[in-house]
VOLO-228361 format. One record per atom (N, C-alpha, C, O, CB): chain; residue in three letters; x, y, z; atom name. Coordinates in pm, 1 decimal. Glycine has a CB too. Example, Ala and Ser with C-alpha at 12.3 -4.5 7.8 and 13.67 -1.06 7.14 Angstrom:
VOLO-228361
+---+-----+----------+----------+----------+----+
| c |   r |       xx |       yy |       zz |  a |
+---+-----+----------+----------+----------+----+
| A | ALA |   1319.0 |   -569.0 |    780.0 |  N |
| A | ALA |   1230.0 |   -450.0 |    780.0 | CA |
| A | ALA |   1320.0 |   -330.0 |    780.0 |  C |
| A | ALA |   1423.6 |   -331.9 |    846.5 |  O |
| A | ALA |   1130.8 |   -447.3 |    904.6 | CB |
| A | SER |   1285.0 |   -225.0 |    708.0 |  N |
| A | SER |   1367.0 |   -106.0 |    714.0 | CA |
| A | SER |   1290.0 |      3.0 |    787.0 |  C |
| A | SER |   1340.9 |    113.8 |    803.9 |  O |
| A | SER |   1408.4 |    -59.8 |    572.5 | CB |
+---+-----+----------+----------+----------+----+
//
This chain:
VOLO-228361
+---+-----+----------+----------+----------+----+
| c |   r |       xx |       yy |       zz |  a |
+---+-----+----------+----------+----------+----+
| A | UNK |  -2646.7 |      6.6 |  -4246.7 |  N |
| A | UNK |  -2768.7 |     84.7 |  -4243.1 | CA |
| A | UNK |  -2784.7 |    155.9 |  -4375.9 |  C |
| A | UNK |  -2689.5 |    221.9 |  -4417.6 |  O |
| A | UNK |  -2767.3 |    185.4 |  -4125.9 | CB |
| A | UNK |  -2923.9 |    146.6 |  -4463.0 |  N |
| A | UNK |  -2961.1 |    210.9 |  -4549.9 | CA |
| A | UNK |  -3028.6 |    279.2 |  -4548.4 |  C |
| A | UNK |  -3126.4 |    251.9 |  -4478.7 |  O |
| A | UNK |  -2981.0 |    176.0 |  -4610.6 | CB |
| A | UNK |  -3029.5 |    430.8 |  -4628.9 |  N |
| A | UNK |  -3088.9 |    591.3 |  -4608.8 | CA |
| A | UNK |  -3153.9 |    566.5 |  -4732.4 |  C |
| A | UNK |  -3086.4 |    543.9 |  -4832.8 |  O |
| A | UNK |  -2974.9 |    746.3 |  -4600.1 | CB |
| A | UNK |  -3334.5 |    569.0 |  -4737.4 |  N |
| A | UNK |  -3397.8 |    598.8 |  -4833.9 | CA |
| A | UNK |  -3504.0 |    701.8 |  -4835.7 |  C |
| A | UNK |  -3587.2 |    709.3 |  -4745.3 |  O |
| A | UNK |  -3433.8 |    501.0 |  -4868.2 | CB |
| A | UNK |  -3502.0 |    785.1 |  -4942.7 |  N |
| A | UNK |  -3529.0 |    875.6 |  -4958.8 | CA |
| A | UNK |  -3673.6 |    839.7 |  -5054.9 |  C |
| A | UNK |  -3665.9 |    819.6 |  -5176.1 |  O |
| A | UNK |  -3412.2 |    947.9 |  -4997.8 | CB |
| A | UNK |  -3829.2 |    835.2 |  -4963.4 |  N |
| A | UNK |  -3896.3 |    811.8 |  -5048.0 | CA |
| A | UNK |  -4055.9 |    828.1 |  -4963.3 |  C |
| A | UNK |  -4094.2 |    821.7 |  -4846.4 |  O |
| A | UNK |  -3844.6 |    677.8 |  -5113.8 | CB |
| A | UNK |  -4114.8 |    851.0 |  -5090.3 |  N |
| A | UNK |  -4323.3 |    890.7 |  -4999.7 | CA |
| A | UNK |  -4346.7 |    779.9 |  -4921.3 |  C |
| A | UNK |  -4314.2 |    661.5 |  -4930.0 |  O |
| A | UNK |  -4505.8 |    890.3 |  -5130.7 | CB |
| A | UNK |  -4408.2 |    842.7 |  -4845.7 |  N |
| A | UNK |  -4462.0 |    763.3 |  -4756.7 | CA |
| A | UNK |  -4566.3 |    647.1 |  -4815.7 |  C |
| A | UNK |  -4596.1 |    566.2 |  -4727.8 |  O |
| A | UNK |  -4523.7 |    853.7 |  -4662.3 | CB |
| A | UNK |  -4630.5 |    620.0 |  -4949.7 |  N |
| A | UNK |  -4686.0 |    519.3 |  -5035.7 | CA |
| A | UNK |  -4619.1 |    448.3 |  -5046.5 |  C |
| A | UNK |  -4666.2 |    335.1 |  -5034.9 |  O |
| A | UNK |  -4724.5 |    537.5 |  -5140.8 | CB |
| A | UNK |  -4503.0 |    454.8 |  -5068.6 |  N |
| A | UNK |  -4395.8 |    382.2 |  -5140.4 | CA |
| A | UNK |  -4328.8 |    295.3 |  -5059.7 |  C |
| A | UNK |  -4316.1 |    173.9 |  -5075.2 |  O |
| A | UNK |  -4300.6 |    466.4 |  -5198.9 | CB |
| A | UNK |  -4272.6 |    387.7 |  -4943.7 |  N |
| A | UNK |  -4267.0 |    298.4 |  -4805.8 | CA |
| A | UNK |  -4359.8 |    236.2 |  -4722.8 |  C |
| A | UNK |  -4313.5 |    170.7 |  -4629.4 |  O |
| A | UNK |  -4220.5 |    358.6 |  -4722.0 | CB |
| A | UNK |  -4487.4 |    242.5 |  -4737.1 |  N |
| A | UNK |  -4588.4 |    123.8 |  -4656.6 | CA |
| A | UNK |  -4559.2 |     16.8 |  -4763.2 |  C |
| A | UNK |  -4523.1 |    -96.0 |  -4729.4 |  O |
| A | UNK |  -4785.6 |    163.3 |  -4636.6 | CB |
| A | UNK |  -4580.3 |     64.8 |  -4937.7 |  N |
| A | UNK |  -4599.0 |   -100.0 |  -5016.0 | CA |
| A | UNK |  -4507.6 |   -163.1 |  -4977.9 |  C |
| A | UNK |  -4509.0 |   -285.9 |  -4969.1 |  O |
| A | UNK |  -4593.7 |   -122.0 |  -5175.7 | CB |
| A | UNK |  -4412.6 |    -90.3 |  -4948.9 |  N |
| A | UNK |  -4244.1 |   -177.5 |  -4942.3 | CA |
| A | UNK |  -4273.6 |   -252.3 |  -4824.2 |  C |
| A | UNK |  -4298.0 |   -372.9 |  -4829.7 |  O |
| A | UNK |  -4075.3 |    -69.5 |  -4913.9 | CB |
| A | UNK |  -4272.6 |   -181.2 |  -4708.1 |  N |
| A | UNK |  -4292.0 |   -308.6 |  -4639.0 | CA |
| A | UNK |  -4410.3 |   -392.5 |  -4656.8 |  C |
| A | UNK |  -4415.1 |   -510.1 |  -4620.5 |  O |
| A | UNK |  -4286.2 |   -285.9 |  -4511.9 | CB |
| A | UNK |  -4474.6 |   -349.6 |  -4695.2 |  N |
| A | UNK |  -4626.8 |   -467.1 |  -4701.5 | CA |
| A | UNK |  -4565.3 |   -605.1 |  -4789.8 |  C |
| A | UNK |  -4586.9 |   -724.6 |  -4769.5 |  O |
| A | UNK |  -4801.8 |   -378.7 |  -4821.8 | CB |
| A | UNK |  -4491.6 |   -546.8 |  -4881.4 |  N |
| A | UNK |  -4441.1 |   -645.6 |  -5016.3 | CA |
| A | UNK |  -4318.2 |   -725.8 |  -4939.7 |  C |
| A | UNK |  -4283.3 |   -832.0 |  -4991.4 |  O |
| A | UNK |  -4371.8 |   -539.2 |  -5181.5 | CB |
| A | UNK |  -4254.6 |   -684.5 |  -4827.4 |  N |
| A | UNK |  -4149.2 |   -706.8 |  -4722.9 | CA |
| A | UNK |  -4197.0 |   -861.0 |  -4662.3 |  C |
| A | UNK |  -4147.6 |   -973.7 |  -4658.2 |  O |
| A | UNK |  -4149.5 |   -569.9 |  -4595.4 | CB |
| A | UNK |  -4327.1 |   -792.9 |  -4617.2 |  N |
| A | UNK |  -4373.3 |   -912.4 |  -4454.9 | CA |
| A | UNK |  -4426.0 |  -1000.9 |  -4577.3 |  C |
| A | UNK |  -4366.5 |  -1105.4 |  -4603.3 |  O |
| A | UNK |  -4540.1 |   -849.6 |  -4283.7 | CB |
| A | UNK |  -4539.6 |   -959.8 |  -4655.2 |  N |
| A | UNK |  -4575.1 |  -1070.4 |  -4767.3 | CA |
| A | UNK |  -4456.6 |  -1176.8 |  -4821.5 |  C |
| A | UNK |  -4483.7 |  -1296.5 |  -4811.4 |  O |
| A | UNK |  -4624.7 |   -987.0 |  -4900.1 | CB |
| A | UNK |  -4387.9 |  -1156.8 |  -4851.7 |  N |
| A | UNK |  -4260.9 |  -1224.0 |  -4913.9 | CA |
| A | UNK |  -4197.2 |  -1289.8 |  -4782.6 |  C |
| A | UNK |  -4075.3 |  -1305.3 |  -4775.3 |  O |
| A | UNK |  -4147.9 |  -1106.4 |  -4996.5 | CB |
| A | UNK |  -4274.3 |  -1324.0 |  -4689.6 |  N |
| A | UNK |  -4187.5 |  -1406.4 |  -4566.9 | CA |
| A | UNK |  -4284.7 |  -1543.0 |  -4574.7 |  C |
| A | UNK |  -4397.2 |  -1542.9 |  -4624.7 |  O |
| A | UNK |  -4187.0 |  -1313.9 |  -4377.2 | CB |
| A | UNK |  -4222.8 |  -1651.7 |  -4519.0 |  N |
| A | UNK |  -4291.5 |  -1768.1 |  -4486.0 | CA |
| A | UNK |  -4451.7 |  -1746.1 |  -4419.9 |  C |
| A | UNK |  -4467.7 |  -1635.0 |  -4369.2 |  O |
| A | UNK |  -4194.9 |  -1841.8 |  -4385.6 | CB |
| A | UNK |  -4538.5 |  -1813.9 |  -4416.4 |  N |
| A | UNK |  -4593.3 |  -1795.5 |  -4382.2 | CA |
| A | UNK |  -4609.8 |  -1827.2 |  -4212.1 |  C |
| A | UNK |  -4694.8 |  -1764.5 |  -4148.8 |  O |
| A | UNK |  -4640.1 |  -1818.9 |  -4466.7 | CB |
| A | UNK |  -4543.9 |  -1903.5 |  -4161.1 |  N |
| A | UNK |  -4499.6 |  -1935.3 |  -4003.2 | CA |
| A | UNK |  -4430.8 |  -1779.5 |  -3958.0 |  C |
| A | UNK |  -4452.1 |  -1714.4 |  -3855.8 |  O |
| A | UNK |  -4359.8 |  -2089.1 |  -3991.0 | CB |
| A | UNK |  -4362.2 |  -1755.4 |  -4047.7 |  N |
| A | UNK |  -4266.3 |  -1641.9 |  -4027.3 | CA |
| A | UNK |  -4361.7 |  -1494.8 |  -4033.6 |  C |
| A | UNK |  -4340.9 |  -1404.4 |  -3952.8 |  O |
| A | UNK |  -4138.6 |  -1649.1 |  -4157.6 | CB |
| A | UNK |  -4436.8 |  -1488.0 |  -4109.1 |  N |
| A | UNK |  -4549.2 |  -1400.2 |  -4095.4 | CA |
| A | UNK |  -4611.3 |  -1402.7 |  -3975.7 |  C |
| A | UNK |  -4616.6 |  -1297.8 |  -3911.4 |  O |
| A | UNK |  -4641.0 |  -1422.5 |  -4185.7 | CB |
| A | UNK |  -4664.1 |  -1511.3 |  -3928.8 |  N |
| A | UNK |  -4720.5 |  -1497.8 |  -3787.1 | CA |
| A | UNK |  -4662.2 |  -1500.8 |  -3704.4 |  C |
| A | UNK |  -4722.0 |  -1511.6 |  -3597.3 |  O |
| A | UNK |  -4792.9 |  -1563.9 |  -3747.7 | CB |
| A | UNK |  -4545.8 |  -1494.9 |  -3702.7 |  N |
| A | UNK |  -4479.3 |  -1494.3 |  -3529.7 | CA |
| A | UNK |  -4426.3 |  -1336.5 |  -3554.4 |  C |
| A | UNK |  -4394.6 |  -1275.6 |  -3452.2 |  O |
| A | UNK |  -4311.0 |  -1642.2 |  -3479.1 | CB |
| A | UNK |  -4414.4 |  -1265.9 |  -3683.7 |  N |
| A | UNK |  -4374.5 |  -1151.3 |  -3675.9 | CA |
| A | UNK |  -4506.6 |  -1050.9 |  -3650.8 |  C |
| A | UNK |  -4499.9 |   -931.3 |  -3622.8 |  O |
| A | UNK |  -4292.6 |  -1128.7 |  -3796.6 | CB |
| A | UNK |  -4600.2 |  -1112.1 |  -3664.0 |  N |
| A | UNK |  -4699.5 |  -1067.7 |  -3603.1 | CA |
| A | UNK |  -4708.6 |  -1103.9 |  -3488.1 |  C |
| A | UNK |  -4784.9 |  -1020.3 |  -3439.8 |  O |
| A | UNK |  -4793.6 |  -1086.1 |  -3654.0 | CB |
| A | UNK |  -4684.9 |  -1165.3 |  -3419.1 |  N |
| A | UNK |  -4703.2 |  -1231.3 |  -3273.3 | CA |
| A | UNK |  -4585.1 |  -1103.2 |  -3221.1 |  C |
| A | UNK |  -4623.6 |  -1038.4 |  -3123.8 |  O |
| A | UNK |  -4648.5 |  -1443.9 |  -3250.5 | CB |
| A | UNK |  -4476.2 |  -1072.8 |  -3267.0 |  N |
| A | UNK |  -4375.9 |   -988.6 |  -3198.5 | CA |
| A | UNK |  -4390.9 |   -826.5 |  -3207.4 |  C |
| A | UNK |  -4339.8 |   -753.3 |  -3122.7 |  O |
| A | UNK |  -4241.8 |  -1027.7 |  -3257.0 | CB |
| A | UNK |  -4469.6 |   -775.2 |  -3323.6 |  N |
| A | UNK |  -4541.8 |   -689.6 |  -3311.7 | CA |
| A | UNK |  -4660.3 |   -641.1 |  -3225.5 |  C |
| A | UNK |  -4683.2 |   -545.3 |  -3151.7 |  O |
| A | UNK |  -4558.3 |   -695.1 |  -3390.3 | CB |
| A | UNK |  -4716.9 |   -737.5 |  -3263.2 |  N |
| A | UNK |  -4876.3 |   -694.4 |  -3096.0 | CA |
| A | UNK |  -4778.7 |   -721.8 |  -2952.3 |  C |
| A | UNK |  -4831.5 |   -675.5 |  -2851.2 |  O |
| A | UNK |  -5082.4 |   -883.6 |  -3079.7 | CB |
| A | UNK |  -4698.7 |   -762.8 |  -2939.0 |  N |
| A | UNK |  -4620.2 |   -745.9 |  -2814.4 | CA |
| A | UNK |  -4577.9 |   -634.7 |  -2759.6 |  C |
| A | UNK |  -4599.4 |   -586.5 |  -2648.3 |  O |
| A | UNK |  -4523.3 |   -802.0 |  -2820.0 | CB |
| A | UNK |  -4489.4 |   -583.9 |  -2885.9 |  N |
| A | UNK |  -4400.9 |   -475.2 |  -2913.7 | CA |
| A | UNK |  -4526.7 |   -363.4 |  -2867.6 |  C |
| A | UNK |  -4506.6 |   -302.4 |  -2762.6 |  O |
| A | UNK |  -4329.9 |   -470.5 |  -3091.6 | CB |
| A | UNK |  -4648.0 |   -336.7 |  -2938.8 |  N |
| A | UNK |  -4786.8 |   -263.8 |  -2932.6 | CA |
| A | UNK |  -4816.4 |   -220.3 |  -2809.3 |  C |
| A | UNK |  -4825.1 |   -103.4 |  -2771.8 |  O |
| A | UNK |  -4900.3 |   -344.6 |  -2973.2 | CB |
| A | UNK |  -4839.0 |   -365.9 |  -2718.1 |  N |
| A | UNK |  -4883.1 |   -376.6 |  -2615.6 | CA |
| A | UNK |  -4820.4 |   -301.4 |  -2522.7 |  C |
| A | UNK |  -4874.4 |   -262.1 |  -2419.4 |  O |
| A | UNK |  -4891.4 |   -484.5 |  -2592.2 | CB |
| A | UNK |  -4699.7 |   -277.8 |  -2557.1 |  N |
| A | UNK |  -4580.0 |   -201.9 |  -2427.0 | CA |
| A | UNK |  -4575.4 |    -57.8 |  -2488.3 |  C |
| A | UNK |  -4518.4 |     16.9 |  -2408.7 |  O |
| A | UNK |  -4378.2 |   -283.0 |  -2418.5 | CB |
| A | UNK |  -4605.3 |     -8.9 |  -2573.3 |  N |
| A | UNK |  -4616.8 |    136.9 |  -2648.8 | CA |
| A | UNK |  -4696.7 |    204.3 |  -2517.5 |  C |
| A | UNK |  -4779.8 |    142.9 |  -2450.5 |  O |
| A | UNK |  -4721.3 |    139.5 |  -2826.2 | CB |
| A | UNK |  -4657.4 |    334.0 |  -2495.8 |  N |
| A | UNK |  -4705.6 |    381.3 |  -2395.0 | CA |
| A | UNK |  -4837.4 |    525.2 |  -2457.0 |  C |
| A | UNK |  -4866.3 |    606.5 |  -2544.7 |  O |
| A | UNK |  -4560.0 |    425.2 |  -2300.2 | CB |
| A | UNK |  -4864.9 |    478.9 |  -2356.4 |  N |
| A | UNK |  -5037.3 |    568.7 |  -2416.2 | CA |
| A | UNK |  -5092.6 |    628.4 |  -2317.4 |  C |
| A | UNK |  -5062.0 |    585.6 |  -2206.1 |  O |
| A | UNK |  -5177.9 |    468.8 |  -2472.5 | CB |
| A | UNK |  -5174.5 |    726.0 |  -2324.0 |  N |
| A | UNK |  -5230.5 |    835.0 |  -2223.8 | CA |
| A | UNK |  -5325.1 |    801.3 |  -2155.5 |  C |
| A | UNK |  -5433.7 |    776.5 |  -2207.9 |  O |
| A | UNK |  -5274.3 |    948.0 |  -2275.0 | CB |
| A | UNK |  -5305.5 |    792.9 |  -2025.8 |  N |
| A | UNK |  -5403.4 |    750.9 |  -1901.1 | CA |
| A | UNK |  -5530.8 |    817.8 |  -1940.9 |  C |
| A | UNK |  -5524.9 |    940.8 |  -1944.4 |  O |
| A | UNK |  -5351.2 |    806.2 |  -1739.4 | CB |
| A | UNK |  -5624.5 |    772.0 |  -1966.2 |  N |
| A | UNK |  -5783.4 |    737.0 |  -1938.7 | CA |
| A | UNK |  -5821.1 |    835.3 |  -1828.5 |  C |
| A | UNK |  -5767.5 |    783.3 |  -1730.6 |  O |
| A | UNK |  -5815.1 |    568.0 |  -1884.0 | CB |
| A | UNK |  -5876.1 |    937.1 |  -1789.3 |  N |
| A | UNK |  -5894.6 |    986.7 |  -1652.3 | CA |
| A | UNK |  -6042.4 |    920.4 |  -1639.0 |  C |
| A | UNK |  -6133.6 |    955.2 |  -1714.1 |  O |
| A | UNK |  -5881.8 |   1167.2 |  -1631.5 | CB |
| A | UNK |  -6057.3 |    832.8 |  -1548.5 |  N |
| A | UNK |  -6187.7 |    796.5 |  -1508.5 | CA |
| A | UNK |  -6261.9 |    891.1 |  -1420.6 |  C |
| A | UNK |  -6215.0 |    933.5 |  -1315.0 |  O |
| A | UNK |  -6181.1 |    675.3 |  -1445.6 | CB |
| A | UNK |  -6388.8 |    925.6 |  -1471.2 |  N |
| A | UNK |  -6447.7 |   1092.5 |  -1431.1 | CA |
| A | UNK |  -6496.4 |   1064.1 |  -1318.0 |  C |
| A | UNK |  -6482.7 |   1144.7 |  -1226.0 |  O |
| A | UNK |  -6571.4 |   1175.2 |  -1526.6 | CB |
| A | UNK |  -6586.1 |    904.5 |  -1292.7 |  N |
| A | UNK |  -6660.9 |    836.3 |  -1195.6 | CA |
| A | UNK |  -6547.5 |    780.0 |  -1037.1 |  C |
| A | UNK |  -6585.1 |    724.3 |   -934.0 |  O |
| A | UNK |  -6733.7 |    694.9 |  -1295.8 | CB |
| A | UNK |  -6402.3 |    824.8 |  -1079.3 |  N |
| A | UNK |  -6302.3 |    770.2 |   -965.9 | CA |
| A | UNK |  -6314.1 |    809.6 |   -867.4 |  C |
| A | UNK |  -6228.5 |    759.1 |   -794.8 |  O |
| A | UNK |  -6181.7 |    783.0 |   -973.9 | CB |
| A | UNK |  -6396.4 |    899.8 |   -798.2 |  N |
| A | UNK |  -6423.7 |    973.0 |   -647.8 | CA |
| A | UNK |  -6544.0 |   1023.4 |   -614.1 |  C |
| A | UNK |  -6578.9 |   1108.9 |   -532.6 |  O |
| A | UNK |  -6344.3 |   1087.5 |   -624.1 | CB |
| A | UNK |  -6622.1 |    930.6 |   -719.2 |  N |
| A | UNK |  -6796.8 |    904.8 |   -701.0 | CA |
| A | UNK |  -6803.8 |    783.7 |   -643.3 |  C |
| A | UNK |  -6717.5 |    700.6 |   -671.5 |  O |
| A | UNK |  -6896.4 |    897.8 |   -843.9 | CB |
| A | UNK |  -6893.5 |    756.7 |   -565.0 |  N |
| A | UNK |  -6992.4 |    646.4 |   -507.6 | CA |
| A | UNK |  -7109.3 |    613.3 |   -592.4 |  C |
| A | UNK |  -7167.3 |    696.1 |   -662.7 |  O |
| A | UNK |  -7050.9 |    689.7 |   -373.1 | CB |
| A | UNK |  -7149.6 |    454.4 |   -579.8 |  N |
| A | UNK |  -7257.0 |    461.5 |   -654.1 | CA |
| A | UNK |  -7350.0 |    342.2 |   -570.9 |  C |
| A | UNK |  -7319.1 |    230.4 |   -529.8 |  O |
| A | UNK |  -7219.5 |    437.8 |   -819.9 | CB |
| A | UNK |  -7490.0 |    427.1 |   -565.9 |  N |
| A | UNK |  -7595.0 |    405.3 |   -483.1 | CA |
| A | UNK |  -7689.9 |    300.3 |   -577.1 |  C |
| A | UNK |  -7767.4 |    341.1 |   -663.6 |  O |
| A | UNK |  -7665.9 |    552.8 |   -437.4 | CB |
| A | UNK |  -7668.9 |    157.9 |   -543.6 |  N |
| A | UNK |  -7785.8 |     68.9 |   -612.5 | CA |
| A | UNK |  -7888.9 |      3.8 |   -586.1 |  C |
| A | UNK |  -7870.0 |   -116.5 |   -568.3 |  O |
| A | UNK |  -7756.7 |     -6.0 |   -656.8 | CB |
| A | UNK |  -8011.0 |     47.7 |   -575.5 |  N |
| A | UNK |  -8112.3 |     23.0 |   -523.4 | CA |
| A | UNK |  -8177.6 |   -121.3 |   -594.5 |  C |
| A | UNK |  -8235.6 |   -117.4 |   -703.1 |  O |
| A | UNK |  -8188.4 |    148.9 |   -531.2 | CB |
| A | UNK |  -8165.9 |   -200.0 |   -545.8 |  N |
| A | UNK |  -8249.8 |   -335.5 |   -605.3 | CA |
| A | UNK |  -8412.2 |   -357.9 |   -550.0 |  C |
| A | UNK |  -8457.9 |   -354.2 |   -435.8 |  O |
| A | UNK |  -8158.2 |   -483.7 |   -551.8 | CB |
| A | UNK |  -8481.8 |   -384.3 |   -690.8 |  N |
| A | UNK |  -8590.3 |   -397.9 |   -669.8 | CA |
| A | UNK |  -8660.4 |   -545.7 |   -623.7 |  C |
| A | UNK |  -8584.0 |   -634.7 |   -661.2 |  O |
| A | UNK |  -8628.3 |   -346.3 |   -770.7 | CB |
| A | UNK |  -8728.9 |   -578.5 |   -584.3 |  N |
| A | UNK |  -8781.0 |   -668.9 |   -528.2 | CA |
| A | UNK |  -8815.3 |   -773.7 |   -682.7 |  C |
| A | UNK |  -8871.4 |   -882.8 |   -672.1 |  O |
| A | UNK |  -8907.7 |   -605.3 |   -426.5 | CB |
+---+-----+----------+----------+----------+----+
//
């Protein structure tokens, strides 16, 4: 494990210059394992305001 000590600029190029410098097959499946990874990140329930309303739809002729 390596400890680097550095701005936060410096560390996005790095990795940007990281994933760039991979195959390009290898680029997309590390993208494919990321939006996965994303998908399971946990995030704050939505309160739906309409959840213990009824809704009355009148159709017109």
């Amino acid at each position: 494990m390596e400890i680097r000590f550095q701005t936060k600029e410096e560390s996005n190029k790095r990795q940007q210059e990281d994933f760039l410098s991979l195959p390009k097959v290898e680029r997309f499946y590390s993208f494919l394992r990321l939006s996965e990874r994303i998908s399971a990140f946990p995030v704050k329930n939505k309160i739906d305001k309409n959840k213990d309303n009824f809704l009355i739809v009148i159709k017109s002729k």
